[in-house]
N, C-alpha and C positions, 0 to 999 in steps of 0.2 A: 504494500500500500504506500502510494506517495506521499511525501509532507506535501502540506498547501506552500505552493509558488511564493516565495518572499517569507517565509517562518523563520528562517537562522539569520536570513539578513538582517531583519526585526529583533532577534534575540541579540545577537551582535550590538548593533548598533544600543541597544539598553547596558551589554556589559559596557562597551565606551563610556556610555554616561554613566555608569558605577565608579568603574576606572578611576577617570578626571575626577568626579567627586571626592573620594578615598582621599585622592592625592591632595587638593585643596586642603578638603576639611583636616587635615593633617597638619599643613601648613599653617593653617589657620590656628588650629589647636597649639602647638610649640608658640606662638606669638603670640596666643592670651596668656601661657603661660609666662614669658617674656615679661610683658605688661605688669601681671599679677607679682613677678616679682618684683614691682620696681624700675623695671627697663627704663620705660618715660622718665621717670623723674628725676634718674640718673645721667640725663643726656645736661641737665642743667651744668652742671662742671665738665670740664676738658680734661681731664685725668677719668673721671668715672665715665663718661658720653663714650669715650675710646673703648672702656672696657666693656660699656653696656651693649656699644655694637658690636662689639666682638663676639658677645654672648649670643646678639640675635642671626648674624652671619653664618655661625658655627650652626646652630640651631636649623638654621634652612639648607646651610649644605652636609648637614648628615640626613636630614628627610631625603632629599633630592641624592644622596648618593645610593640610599638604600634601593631608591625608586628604583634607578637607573638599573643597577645591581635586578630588581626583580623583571621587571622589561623584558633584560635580555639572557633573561633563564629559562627559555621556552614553553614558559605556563603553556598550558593548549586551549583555556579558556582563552586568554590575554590576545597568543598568537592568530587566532581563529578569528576573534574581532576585529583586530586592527588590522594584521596580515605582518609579516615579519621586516618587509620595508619601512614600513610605519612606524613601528615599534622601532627600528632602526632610527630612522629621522627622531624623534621624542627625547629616546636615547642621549643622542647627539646633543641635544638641548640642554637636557637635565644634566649631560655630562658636564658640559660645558660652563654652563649656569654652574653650578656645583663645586666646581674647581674653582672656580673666578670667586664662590663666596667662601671657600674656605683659603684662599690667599688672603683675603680682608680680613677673615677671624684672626689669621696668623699674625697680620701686622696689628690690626686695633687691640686685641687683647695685650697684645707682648709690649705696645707702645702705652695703653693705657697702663700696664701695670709698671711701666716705667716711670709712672706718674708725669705721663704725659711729655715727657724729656726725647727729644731723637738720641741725643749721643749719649743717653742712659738706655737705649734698647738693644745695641748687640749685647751687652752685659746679660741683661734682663732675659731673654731669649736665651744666653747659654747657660744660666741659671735656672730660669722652667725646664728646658732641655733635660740637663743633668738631676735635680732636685724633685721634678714633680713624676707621681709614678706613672709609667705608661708612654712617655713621652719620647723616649728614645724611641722606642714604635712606631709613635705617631711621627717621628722625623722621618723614618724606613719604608713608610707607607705613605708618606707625601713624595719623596723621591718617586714613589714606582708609580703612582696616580700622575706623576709631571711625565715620564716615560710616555704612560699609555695616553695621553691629552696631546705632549708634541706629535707625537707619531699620528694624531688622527687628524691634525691639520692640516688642508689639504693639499700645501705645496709640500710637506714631506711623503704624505701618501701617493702622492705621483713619481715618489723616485724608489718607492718601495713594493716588492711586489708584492700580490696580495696574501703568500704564503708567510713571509718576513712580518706584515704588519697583523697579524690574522695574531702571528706568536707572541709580537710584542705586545698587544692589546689584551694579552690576558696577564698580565701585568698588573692590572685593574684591581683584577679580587687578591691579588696581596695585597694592593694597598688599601683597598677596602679592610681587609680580615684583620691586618695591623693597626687599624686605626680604632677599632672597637676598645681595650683597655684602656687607650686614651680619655674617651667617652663617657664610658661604664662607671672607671674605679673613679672619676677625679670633676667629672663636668657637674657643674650647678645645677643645672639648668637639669642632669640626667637621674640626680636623686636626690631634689629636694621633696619631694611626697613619695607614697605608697606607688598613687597614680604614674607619677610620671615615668617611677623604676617599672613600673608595669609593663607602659606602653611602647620604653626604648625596648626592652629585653626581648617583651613580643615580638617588636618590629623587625629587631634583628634574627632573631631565630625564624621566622617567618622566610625571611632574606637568604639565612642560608639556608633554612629547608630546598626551598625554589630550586635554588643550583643545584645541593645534593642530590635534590630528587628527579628533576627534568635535565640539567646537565649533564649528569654523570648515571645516577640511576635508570632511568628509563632506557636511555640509550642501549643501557649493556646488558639490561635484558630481554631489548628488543631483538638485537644483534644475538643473544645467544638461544633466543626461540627461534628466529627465524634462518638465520647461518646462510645468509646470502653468498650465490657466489657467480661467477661470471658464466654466461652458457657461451656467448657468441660476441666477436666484433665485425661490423660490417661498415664498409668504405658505403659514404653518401655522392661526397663529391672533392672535388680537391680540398682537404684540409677540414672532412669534417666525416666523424665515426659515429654509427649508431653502436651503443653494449647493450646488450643483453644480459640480464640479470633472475636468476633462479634461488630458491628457496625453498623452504617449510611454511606450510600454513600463510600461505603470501593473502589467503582470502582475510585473515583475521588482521591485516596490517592497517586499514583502516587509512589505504591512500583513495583519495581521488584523481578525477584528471585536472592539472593544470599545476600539480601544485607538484612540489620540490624536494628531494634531500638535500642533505650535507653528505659528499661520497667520500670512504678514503680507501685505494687499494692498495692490498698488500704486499702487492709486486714489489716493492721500489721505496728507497729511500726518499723521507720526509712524507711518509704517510699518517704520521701522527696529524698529518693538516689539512683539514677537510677543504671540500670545494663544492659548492653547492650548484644541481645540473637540476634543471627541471625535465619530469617524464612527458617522454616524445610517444609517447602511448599509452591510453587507458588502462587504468590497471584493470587485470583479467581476475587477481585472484591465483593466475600458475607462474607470470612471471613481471619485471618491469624492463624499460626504455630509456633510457638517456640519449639523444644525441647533441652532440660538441662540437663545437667549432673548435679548430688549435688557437688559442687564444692565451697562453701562459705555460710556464712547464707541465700546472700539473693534466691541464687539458692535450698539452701536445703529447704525452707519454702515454695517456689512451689509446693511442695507434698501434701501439705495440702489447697493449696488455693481453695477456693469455686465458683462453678457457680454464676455467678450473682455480683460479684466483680466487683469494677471499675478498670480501667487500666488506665495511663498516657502515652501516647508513644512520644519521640523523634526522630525525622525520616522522611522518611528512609534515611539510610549513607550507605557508603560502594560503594567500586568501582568492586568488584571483580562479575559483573553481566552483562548483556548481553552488555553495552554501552563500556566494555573494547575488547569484540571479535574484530581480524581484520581477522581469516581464517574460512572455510568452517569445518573442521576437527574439533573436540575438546578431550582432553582430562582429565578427570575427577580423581583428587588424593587423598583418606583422607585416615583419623587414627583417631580411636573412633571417640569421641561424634562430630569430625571434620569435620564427612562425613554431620553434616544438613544444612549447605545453597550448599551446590554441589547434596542435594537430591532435593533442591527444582530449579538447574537449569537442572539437569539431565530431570526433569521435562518442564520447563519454556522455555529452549534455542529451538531456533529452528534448526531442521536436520536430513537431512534422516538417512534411517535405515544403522548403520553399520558404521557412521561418527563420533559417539559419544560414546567413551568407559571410567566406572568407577570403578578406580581401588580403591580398599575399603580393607583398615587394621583393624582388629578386633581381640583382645586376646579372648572373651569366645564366645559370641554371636553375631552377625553383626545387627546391625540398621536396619529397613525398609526393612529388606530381600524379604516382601511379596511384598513391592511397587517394589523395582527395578525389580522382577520379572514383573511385570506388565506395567512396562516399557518398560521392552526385548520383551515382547510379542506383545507390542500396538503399539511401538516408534523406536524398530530396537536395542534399548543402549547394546552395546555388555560389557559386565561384567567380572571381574576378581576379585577372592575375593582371599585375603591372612591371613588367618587364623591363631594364635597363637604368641608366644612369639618370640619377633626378633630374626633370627640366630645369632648376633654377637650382640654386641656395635655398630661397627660403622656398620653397614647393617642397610636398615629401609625395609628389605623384612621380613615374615617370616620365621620360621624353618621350613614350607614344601618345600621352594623352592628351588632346588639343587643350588652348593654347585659355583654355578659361579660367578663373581663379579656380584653386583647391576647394572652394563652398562648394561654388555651383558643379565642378567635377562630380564634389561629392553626394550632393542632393540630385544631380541628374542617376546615378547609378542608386543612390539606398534615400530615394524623399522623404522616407519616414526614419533616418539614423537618429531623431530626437524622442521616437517612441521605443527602441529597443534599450536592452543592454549591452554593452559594449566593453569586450575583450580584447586588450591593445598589450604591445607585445612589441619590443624591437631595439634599437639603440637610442640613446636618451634625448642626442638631439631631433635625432628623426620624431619622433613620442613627443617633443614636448612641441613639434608644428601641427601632427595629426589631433593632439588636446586640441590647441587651442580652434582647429577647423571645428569640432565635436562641439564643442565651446559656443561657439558663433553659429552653430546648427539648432543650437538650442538643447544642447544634452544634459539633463541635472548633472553635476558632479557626482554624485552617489549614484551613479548609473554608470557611470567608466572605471573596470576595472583592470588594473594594471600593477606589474612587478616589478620594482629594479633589483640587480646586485651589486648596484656599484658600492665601493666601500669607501 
């Protein structure tokens, strides 16, 4: 029996609004407490105003580190909502936000306790340092927090690849895990009541449950129910492999189409370092699909990997699969190697014939040409392929298509793109011209859905 069309979207979208709440009211709560002790009235003197903001600084960048910390612990509620680029971007924010306010706890407490003096604060600082308990810690685990934040900046993430930054970003939860003592044994703010010892202690146990359990737990006994391992590699086109992927009880994995692992095989040195490949075919229940463009080592060394390999999967992620549909219509958008999780819900989504059409950008040769045919023939999926080098810069059509704006291209081929939903798929500058056409068509935002993995 089916769910009713738009149910999990609808559920979704209410955990979002749980979410953001949580996290507020959270914030909110640490800063009555603030207030309650004093905070305000303290800002009247420049010795105490230093310390008081220090206290409220500190205060919001350990809420926001925790957040951050659960975010990106693969809750499957959480992940499911938002979708795991989302949770990514947020991430980023809370990261960031986060560090910026725990540099200003560092300076305003260490200055206000200098009794407001600059050249009394390196003192004072190697004093807390050494003197207060936990704090050496808290220096070990601000180092590795400054690690993992330069490194996600984005003109160093462009000279690093993504295996190199993937390892130094986990650098994070030491310095997260190091910075708890600091907190715990020594912060005002973290056990002046019953209450408020409650609610850190929760929070953080909560924090690492997350990890422990979806990090590390789930993973390793999904992996060891299931014992994935490679059946087949098959050449698509220059410089791009479909794997084949075999297992135990692949019916109970609980993938859909469109959505993603984290892979890591055990052919080869630096497998410890996942790479996340979305499935290029619906899961059957007997096996999965990935295919890859060479796009970095660990994609180019897929070429060569062997039948009978073991595989690690993390997964499955990803919102952009059939629990985001809210209409009857759908419509289907890539560019290159962007077209394989939209091959495998072209496949998966359920629709009559003539409801579902996939528009497919390709410079030399188009992916899966023999399946989507096979599709048009079995499934109704009306097709539209646009072949070669874009007309313009900013056009994401090709040079066969006359010479009209991308709207009207587009409202001439699918007039109703503003009534369906819409699965987009491809390189990010190409995505963010087909948005904005989607956009100007009239398509609600919550109707376009789409994936990135850029990091």
């Amino acid at each position: 029996m089916h769910e009713p069309l738009g149910q999990r979207a609808r559920t979704d979208g209410a955990v979002r609004l749980g979410a953001l709440a949580v996290l507020w009211l959270s914030l909110l709560l640490v800063t009555y407490w603030w207030v309650a002790g004093g905070g305000i009235q303290e800002l009247r003197g420049w010795a105490t105003g230093l310390t008081s903001l220090g206290r409220l600084t500190g205060l919001g960048a350990a809420v926001l580190l925790l957040a951050q910390v659960v975010l990106m612990a693969r809750v499957p509620l959480l992940e499911a909502a938002f979708g795991q680029d989302r949770l990514a971007r947020i991430h980023r924010i809370t990261g960031f936000t986060s560090f910026n306010l725990m540099l200003a706890h560092l300076v305003a407490i260490t200055w206000g306790y200098a009794e407001g003096s600059l050249g009394k604060t390196p003192a004072e600082l190697w004093g807390l340092t050494i003197n207060y308990p936990g704090m050496l810690l808290a220096v070990g685990g601000t180092v590795a927090l400054c690690l993992s934040v330069l490194t996600s900046i984005r003109a160093a993430r462009r000279r690093l690849r993504y295996e190199s930054w993937h390892l130094l970003h986990l650098y994070a939860y030491l310095g997260v895990s190091l910075a708890i003592p600091h907190q715990l044994w020594t912060g005002q703010e973290f056990l002046g009541s019953t209450g408020r010892t409650v609610f850190w202690w929760t929070a953080w146990a909560v924090a690492a449950a997350t990890v422990l359990g979806y990090r590390i737990g789930v993973p390793v006994w999904r992996n060891a129910r299931h014992r994935l391992r490679v059946t087949a590699v098959v050449r698509e086109s220059d410089g791009v492999v479909s794997v084949y992927v075999g297992g135990h009880h692949l019916d109970r994995l609980r993938a859909e189409a469109g959505q993603f692992f984290s892979w890591r095989f055990l052919d080869r040195p630096g497998w410890t370092r996942a790479n996340p490949y979305s499935l290029s075919a619906a899961p059957d229940g007997r096996g999965l699909r990935i295919t890859v463009q060479d796009a970095g080592d660990g994609s180019a060394a897929l070429r060569s990997v062997r039948p009978g390999t073991r595989v690690l999967v993390e997964g499955p992620y990803g919102r952009m699969s059939p629990r985001a549909r809210t209409r009857r219509k759908i419509a289907l958008i890539s560019a290159g190697v962007g077209v394989t999780p939209l091959r495998a819900l072209a496949e998966g989504l359920d629709y009559a014939p003539g409801d579902a059409v996939l528009v497919q950008r390709y410079t030399d040769q188009p992916l899966f040409h023999e399946e989507f045919q096979k599709l048009w023939h079995q499934r109704g999926l009306s097709l539209l392929t646009l072949p070669g080098a874009r007309r313009r810069p900013d056009s994401w059509f090709g040079a066969g298509v006359p010479e009209y704006d991308d709207l009207t291209a587009l409202l001439h081929w699918i007039p109703d793109i503003a009534e369906r939903d819409v699965y987009l798929c491809g390189p990010e500058p190409w995505t963010e011209l087909v948005r904005a056409t989607l956009t100007a068509a009239g398509l609600p935002a919550e109707r376009l859905h789409l994936e990135t993995f850029k990091w």
